[in-house]
Wavefront OBJ file of the C-alpha trace (Angstrom):
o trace
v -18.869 14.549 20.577
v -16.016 12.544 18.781
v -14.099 10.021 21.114
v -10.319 10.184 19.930
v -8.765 7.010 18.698
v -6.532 6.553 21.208
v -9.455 5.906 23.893
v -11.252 3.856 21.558
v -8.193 1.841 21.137
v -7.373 1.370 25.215
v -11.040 -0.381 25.346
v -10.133 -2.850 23.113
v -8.743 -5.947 23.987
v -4.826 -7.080 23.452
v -6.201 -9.349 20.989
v -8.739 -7.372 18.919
v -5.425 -4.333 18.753
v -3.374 -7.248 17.556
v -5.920 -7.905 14.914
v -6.476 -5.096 13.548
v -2.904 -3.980 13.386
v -2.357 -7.325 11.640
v -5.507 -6.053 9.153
v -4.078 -3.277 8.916
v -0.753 -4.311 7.811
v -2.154 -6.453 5.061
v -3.917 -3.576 3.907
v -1.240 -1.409 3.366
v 0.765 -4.437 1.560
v -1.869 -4.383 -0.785
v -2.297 -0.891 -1.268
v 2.017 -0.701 -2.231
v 1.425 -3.701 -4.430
v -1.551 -2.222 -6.426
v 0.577 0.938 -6.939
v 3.833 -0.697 -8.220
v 1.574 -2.834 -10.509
v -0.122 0.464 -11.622
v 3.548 2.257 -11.987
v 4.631 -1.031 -13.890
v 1.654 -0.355 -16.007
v 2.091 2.812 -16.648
v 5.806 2.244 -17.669
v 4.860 -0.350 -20.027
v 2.107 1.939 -22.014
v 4.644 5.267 -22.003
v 7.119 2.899 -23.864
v 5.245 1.179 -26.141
v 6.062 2.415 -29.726
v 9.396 3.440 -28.761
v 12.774 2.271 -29.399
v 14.965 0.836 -26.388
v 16.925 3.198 -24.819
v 20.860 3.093 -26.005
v 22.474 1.363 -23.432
v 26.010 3.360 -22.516
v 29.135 1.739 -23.765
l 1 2 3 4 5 6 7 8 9 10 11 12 13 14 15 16 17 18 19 20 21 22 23 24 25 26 27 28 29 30 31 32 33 34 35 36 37 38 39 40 41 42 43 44 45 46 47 48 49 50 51 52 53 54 55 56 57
């Protein structure tokens, strides 16, 4: 049987929570930062080819 998270979690030490929250904060960092780059990308190859847009006046 599956032990839930939460109990795995209350056996770890203050320390090894800390670390992997700070792990896990870095991760997700990363993960946004991949997808803006990606969007960026993305952005860049829709609007090659293409005039700039107008700007209002």
């Amino acid at each position: 049987m599956a032990k839930s998270f939460k109990r795995l979690r209350a056996k770890m030490s203050a320390e090894a929570r800390a670390k992997a929250e700070q792990k896990t904060q870095e991760l997700l960092k990363e993960i946004l930062l991949t997808e803006a780059a990606r969007a960026v990308s993305e952005t860049n190859q829709n609007s090659e080819g293409r005039p700039p847009p107008e700007s209002p006046e």
